[in-house]
TORKOL-4160 file (C-alpha; in steps of 0.2 Angstrom, whole numbers, padded with zeros to 4 digits, m for minus):
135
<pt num="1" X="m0082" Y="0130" Z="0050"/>
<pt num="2" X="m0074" Y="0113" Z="0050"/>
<pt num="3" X="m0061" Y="0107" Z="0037"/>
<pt num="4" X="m0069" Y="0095" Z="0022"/>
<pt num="5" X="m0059" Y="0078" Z="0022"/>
<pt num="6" X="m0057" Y="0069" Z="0006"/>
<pt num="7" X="m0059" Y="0049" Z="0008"/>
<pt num="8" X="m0058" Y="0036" Z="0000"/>
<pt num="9" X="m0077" Y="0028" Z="m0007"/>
<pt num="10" X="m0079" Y="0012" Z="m0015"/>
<pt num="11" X="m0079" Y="0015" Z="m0028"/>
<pt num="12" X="m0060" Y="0022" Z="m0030"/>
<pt num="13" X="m0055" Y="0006" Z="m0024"/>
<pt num="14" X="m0063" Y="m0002" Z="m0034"/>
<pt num="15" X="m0053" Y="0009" Z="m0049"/>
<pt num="16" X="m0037" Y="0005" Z="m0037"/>
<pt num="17" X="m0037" Y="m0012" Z="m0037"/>
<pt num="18" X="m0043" Y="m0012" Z="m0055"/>
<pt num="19" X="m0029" Y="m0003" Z="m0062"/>
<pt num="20" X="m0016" Y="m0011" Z="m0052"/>
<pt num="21" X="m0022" Y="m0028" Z="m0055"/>
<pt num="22" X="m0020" Y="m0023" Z="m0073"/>
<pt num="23" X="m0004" Y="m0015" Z="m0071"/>
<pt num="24" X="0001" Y="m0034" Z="m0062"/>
<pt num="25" X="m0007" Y="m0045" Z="m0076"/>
<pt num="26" X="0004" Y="m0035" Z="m0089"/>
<pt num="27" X="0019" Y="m0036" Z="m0083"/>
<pt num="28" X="0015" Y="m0055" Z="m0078"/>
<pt num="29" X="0017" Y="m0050" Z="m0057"/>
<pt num="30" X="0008" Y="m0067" Z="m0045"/>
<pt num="31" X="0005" Y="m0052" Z="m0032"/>
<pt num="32" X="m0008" Y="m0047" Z="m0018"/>
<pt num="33" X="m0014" Y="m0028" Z="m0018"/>
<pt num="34" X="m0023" Y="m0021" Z="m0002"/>
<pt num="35" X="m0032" Y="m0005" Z="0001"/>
<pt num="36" X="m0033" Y="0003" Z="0016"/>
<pt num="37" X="m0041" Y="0019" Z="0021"/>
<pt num="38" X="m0031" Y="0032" Z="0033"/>
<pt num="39" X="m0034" Y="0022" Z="0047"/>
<pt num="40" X="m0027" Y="0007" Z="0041"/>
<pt num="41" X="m0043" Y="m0001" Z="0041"/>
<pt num="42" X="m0042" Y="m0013" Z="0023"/>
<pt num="43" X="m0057" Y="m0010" Z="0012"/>
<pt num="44" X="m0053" Y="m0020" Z="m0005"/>
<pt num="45" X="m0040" Y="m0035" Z="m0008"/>
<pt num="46" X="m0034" Y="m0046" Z="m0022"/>
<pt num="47" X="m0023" Y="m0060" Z="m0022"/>
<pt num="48" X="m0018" Y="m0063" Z="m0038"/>
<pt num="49" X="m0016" Y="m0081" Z="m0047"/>
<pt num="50" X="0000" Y="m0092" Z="m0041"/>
<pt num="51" X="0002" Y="m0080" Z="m0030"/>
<pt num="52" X="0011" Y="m0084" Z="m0012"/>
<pt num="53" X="m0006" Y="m0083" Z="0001"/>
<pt num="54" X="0009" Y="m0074" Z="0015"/>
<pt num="55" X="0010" Y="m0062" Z="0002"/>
<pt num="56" X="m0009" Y="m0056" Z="0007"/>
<pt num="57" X="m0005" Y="m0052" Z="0024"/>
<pt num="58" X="0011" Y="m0042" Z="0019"/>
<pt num="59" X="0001" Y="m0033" Z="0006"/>
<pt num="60" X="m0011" Y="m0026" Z="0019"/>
<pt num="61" X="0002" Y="m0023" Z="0031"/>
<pt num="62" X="0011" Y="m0014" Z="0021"/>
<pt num="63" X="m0004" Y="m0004" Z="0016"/>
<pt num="64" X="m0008" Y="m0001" Z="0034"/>
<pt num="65" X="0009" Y="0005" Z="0040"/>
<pt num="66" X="0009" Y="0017" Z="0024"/>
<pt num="67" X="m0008" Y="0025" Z="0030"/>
<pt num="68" X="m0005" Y="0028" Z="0046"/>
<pt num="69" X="0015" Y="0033" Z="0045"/>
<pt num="70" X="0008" Y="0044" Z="0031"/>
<pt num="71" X="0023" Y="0040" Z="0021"/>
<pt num="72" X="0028" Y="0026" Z="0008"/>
<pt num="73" X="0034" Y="0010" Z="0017"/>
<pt num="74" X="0050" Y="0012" Z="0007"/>
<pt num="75" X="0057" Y="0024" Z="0019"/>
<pt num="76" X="0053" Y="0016" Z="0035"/>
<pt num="77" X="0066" Y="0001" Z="0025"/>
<pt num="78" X="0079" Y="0016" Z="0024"/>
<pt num="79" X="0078" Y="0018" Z="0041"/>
<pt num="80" X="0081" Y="0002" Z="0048"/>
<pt num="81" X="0095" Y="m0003" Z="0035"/>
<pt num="82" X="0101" Y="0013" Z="0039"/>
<pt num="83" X="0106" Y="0005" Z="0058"/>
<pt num="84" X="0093" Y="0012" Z="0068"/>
<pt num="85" X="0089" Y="m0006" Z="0070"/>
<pt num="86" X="0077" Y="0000" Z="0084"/>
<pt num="87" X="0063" Y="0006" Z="0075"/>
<pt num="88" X="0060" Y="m0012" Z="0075"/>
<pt num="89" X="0051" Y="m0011" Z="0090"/>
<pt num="90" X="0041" Y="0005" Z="0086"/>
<pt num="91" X="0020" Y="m0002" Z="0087"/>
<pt num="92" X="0007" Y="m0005" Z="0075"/>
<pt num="93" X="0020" Y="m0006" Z="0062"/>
<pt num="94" X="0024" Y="m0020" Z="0054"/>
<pt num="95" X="0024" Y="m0019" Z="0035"/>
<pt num="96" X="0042" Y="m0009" Z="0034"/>
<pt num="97" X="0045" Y="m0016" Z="0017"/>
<pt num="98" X="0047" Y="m0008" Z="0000"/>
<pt num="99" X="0029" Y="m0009" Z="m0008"/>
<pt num="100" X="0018" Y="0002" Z="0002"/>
<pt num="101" X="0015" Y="0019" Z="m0004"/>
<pt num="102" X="0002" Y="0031" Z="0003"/>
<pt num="103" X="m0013" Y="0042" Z="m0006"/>
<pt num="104" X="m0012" Y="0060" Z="m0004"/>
<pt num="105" X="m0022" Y="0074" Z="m0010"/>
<pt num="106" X="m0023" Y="0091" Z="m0006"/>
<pt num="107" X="m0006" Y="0088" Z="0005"/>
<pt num="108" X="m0017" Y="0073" Z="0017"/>
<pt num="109" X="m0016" Y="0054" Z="0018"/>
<pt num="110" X="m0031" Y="0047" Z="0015"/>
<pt num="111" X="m0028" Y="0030" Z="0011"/>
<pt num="112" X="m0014" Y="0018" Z="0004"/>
<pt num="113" X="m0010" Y="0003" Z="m0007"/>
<pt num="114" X="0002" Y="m0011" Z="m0003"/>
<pt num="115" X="0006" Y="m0023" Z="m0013"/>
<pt num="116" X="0017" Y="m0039" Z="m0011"/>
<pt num="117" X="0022" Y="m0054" Z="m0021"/>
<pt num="118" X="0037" Y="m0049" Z="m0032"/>
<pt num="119" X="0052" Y="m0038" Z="m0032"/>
<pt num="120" X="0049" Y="m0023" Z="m0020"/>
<pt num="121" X="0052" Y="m0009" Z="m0032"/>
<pt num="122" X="0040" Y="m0020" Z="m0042"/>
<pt num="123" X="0026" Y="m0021" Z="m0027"/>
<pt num="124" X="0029" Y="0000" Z="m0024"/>
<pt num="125" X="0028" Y="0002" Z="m0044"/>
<pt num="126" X="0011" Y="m0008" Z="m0044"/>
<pt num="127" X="0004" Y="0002" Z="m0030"/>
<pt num="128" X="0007" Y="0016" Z="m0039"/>
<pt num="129" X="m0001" Y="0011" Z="m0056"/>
<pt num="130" X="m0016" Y="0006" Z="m0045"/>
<pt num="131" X="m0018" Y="0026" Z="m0037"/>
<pt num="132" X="m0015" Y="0033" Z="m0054"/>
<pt num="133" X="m0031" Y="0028" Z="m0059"/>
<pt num="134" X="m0040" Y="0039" Z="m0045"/>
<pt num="135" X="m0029" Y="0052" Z="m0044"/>
């Protein structure tokens, strides 16, 4: 029998981007928010009002590089500040900022939220708020 894999629909990111955008608009955050599924493939955005439009393309990166490492963005930051400055050059990553965090359920990846604009504790914590809603 083949294993069931849980993914993200529509309609989650719809809830995602819903609840981080609310999460933003409260604490008054001029952020973008991307969801991607595991592949890193982005299925929804928002760029909120004021914000930077850079800040678009960091959010799905970020995003991105959470999916497909598996792992919140904030680590692969860790890693680099920690010296091992050559991790730079690893491929298809690029968003190795604070701010992307990765969905799990039942102990797999299957999507992530990146968010960008603000503070990156900010970004993570909005990105967070946002897969509350679904999780």
């Amino acid at each position: 029998m083949l294993p069931t894999k849980h993914y993200l629909t529509q309609a989650d990111v719809q809830k995602i981007l819903n609840a981080a955008d609310a999460h933003a608009a409260k604490n008054n955050f001029a952020v973008s928010i991307a969801v991607c599924d595991d592949g890193g493939h982005l299925l929804g955005l928002i760029r909120r009002d004021h914000c930077a439009p850079l800040s678009a393309y960091i959010a799905e990166e970020k995003a991105r590089t959470a999916a497909m490492g598996k792992r919140e963005t904030r680590i692969y930051e860790e890693i680099i500040n920690d010296g091992r400055h050559a991790f730079l050059s690893a491929p298809h990553v690029s968003g190795m900022l604070e701010g992307g965090v990765n969905i799990e359920v039942d102990g797999h990846t299957i999507g992530a939220v990146g968010v960008s604009g603000v503070k990156s504790a900010e970004d993570a914590a909005t990105a967070k708020a946002g897969i509350a809603a679904i999780l």
